[in-house]
N, C-alpha and C positions, 0 to 999 in steps of 0.2 A: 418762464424761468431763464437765469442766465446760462449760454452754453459752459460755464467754469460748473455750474452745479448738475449738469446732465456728465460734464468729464470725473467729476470728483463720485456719482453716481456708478457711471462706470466702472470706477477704480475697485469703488466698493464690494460691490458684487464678483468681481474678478475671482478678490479674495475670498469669495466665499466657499471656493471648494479646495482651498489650498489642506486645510486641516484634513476633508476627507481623504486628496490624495496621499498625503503621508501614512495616514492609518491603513487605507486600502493597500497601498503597493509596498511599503517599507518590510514587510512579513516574506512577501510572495517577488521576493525583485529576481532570483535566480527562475521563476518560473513562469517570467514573462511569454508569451507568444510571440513577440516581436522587439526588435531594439529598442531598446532605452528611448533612444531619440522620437522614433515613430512611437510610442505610448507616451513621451511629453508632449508632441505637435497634437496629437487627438484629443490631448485634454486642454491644451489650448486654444484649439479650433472649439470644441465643445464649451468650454468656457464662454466663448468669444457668442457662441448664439445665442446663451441662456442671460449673457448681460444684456442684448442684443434686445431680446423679449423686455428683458426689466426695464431698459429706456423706452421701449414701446410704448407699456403699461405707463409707465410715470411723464408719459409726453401725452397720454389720454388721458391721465387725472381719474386713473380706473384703482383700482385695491393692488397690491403689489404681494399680498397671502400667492396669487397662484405661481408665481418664482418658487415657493416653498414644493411645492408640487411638480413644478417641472425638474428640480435639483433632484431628487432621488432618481426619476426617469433616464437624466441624464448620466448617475454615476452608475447606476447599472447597468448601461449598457457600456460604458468605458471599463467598467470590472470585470465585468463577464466575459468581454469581447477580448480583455488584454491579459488576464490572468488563464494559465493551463493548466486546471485541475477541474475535481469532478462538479459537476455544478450544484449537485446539492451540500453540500459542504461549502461551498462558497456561497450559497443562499444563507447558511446560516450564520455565518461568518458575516455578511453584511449587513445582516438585520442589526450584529453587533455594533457594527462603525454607523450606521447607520442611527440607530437610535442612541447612541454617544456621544456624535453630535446636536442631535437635538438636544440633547441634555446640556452642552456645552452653551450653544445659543439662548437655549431657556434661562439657566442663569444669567447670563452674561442680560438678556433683556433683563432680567429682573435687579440687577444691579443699575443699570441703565433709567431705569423707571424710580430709584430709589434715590439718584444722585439730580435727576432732572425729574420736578412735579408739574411739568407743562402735558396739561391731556395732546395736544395737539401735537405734541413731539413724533419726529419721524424717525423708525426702531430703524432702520434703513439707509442708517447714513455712518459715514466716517467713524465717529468716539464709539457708538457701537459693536462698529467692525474692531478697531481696538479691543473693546473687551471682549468680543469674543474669541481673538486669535490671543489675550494674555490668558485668558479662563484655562483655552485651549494649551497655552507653549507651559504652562504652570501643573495639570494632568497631564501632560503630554507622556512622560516615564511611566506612571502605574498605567494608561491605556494603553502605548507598543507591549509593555512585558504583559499585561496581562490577557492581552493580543496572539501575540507571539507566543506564548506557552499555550492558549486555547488551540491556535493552529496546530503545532507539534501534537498534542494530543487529539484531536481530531482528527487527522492523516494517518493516525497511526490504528484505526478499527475502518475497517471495509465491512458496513452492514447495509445496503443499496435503501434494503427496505427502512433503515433507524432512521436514515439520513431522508428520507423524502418525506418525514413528519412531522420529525423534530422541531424542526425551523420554524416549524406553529405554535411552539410553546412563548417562545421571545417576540414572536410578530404580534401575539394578541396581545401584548401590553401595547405596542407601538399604536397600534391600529385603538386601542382606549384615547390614549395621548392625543389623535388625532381627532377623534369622533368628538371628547370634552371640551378640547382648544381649537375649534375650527378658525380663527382671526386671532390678531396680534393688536390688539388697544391697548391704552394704556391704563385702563381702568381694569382689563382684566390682568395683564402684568404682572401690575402692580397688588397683587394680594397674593393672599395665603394658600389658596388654594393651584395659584400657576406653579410657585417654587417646591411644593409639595407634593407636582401631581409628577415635576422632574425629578424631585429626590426619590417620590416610587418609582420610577424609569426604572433609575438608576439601579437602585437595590433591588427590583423586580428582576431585570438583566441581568445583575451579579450574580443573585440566586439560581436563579434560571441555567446559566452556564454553569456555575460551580454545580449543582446536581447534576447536569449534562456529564460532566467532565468524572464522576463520582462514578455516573451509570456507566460512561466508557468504560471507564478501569476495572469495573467490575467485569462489563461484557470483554475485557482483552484477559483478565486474570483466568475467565470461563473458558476463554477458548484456548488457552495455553495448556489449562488443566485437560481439556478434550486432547488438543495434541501431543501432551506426555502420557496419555489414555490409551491414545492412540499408537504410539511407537509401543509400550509397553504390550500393548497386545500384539502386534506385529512380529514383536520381538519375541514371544512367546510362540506365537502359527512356528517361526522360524525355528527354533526352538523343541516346538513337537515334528517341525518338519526332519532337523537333524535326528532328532531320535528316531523316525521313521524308517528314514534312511541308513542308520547303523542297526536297528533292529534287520531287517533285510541285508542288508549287510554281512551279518553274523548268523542270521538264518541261511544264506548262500553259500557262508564258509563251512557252517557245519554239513549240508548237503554236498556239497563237494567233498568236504573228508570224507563223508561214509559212501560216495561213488569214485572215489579215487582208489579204493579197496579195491571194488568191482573192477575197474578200469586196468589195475595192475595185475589181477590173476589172470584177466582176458591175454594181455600184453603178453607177461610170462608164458602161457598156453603157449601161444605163437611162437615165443620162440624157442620154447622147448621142441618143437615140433618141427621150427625152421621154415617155416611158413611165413617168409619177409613181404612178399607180395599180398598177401592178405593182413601180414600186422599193419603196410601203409596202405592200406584201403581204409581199414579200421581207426588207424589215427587222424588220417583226412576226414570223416566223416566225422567223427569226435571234436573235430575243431570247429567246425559248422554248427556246432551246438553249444561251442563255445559261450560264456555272456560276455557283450563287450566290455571293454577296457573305463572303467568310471573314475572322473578326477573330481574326488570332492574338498580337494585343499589348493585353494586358489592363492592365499598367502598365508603368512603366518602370524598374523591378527588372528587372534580366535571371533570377535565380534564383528569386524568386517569381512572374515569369510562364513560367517554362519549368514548375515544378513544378503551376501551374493551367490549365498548357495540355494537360499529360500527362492531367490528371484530368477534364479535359474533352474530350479525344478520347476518354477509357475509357467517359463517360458520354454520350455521343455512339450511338458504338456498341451500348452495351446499351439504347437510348433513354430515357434518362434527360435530363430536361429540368436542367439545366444554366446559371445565372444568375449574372453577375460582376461587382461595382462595386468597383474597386481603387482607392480615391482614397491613392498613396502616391509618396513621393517616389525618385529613382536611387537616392539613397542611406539606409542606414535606420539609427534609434538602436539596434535592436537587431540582433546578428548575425544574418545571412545564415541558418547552418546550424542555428543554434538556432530560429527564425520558421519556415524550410520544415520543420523536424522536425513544431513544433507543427500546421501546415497537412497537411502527410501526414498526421499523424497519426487528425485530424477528417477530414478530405477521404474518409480510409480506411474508417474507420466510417460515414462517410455513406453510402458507395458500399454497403456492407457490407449496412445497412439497409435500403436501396434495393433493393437485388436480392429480399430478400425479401418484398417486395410485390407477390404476383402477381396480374394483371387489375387492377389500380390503377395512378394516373398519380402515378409518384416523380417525385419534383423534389430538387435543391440547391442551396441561391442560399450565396452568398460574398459577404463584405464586409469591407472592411479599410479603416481611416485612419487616418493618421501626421498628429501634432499637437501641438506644445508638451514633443518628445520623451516623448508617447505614443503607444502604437500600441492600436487598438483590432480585433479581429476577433470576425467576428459570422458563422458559417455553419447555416443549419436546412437541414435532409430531414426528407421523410416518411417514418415511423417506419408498421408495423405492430404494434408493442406496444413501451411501455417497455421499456428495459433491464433488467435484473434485479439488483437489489442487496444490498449484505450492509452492515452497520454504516457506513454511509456511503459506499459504494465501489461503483464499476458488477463486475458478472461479466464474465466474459472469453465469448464465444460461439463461442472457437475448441478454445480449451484450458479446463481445470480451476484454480479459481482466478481473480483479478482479472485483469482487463484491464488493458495495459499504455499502451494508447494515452495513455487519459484519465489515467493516473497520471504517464504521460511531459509529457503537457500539464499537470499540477499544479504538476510540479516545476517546468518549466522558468518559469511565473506565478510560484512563491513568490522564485526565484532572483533575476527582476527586481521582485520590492517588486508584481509584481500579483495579478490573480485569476483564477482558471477557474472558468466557471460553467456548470451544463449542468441541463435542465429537460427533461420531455415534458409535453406537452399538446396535446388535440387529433389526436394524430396526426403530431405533427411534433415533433423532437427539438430542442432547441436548444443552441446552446454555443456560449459568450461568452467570450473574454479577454481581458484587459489588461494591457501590457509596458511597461515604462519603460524607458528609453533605457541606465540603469546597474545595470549586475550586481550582489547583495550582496557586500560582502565575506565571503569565505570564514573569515574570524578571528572 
């Protein structure tokens, strides 16, 4: 062969993973692992071996099918290695571009087969590569959006276990595809059976996702409903905790009326009698039995001090030192149920942490202030070791998977225009947020 058709071969192939990298990285480009520039050289360089192989193959006069084979090898590891998120969700997600393309190439060969009736024609050349990157630039808008919108929902359910099985639903069509179509002739092409076995790809994959995406919404509606299940009850423990609390309360004040009788005829005795040295014996000893001084109104939120007074008998009890500067107003810019979510939520981990600190002195101070329709809170505990994290995200210490707390506190920050921020150091955990007064619009 002449070297102009070993370079124009070259060429060929080059382009053949131009389409995957658009669909792979165009979704995930803020969440690269490394600069832009080093994830272009690596698909270059990796480019540059898999045409390397294909001139090999076609300088021995051997089948050119195993380029098909080495292409997938090679973008998964270019995806996996350059994108930072979880990797079963990214498994799933590439089975998507992954068999996208073949869908793309399947036609575009079967268009190719249809305009050219030479058996001997080589699918592997130039006019081919044409159609497959017009097949490709002409779907290119309904595969990024509907891309793009699979990822957004996707990223938005943490279930360890969905996600390491799922990805099997949409790989057994692929793996069909491939077991039926093992070669690329023009005899097989060219029928009925190759464009139909891509249009079931296709629609197989759509299906596939769209009920994936159907079960998400369901499994995120389930857990929202848990977690409004779940404040509600809390809020309720809280709740009967106040009422505990004033019950005792108004049981102490009526014991003290009817010993404040006693208390005053003793006193009068004394000093009817002039007996000063023995009424301050008797008062000194009466203070000592005093009960101490209890502060159950932290601020004047009724909802946010009933929810910091729960968390403070809890920490009370397990002796946990316990510290509270509420500087906020009756009323507040941001809702009620949305603020004590985010306060349980932290208050919850703190306790969480706290507990497992044994033979050390836990502590948790709280602080919150309303200002110029911001709210600022500020709560640290001592921590026995960082949290443990994964690509930006705390782990959960209860269950498998992220924790839901800190991710329930992200959302509800990004909702109002602020921020959650949480650090260890030292020994002590900390988390910060910031709420403005108006909700984003949802549009």
């Amino acid at each position: 062969m002449a070297l102009s058709t070993y370079v124009l071969a070259f060429f060929c192939e080059s382009l053949h993973m131009v389409p995957f990298l658009i669909l792979a990285f165009f979704p995930f480009y803020q969440q690269l692992r490394m600069p832009a520039w080093a994830v272009a050289l690596l698909c270059v360089v990796s480019q540059f071996m898999q045409s390397a192989f294909y001139l090999y193959l076609m300088y021995h006069h051997q089948s050119l099918r195993p380029t098909d084979y080495v292409f997938p090898f090679f973008c998964f590891i270019i995806y996996f290695g350059c994108i930072k998120a979880d990797f079963w969700k990214l498994l799933y997600l590439y089975i998507f571009v992954f068999d996208y393309i073949i869908f793309v190439r399947g036609v575009a060969f079967f268009l190719e087969s249809c305009f050219n009736r030479d058996p001997n024609w080589d699918f592997y050349s130039l006019h081919t590569m044409l159609l497959i990157m017009t097949v490709f630039i002409v779907s290119l808008p309904f595969a990024l959006c509907f891309l793009t919108k699979t990822k957004d929902r996707v990223f938005e359910v943490d279930n360890p276990g969905f996600w390491k099985k799922i990805w099997l639903l949409p790989f057994a069509s692929t793996m069909l595809i491939w077991i039926y179509t093992p070669s690329v002739t023009w005899e097989l092409v060219f029928s009925l059976d190759w464009v139909l076995s891509r249009l079931f790809l296709l629609l197989s994959m759509l299906i596939a996702y769209s009920v994936t995406l159907d079960a998400m919404d369901t499994i995120r509606h389930q857990t929202e409903l848990a977690e409004q299940t779940s404040r509600q009850e809390m809020m309720l423990a809280m709740q009967q905790t106040q009422y505990q609390q004033l019950t005792r309360h108004m049981e102490s004040t009526r014991e003290a009326r009817h010993d404040l009788r006693q208390h005053l005829n003793i006193i009068d005795q004394y000093l009817q009698n002039g007996d000063q040295e023995a009424l301050k014996t008797y008062i000194s000893q009466y203070r000592k039995y005093l009960p101490p001084d209890t502060q159950y109104t932290y601020c004047k939120n009724y909802a946010v001090n009933t929810i910091v007074c729960y968390y403070a008998e809890v920490a009370r009890r397990e002796g946990i030192a316990f510290t509270v500067d509420l500087r906020i107003p009756e009323t507040l810019a941001v809702p009620e149920p949305e603020l004590c979510a985010v306060i349980g939520n932290l208050l919850e981990n703190a306790l969480d942490a706290c507990r497992d600190m044994y033979g050390k002195s836990p502590f948790i101070h709280i602080r919150m202030k309303e200002e110029n329709n911001q709210l600022v809170l500020a709560i640290d505990n001592a921590c026995s070791a960082a949290p443990a994290e994964k690509d930006g995200r705390f782990l959960s210490t209860k269950h498998e998977g992220f924790g839901t707390g800190t991710s329930s506190v992200q959302s509800t920050a990004e909702r109002y225009h602020g921020t959650a921020q949480f650090r260890c150091a030292n020994g002590v955990f900390y988390a910060s947020v910031l709420l403005y007064g108006d909700e984003k619009n949802p549009q």
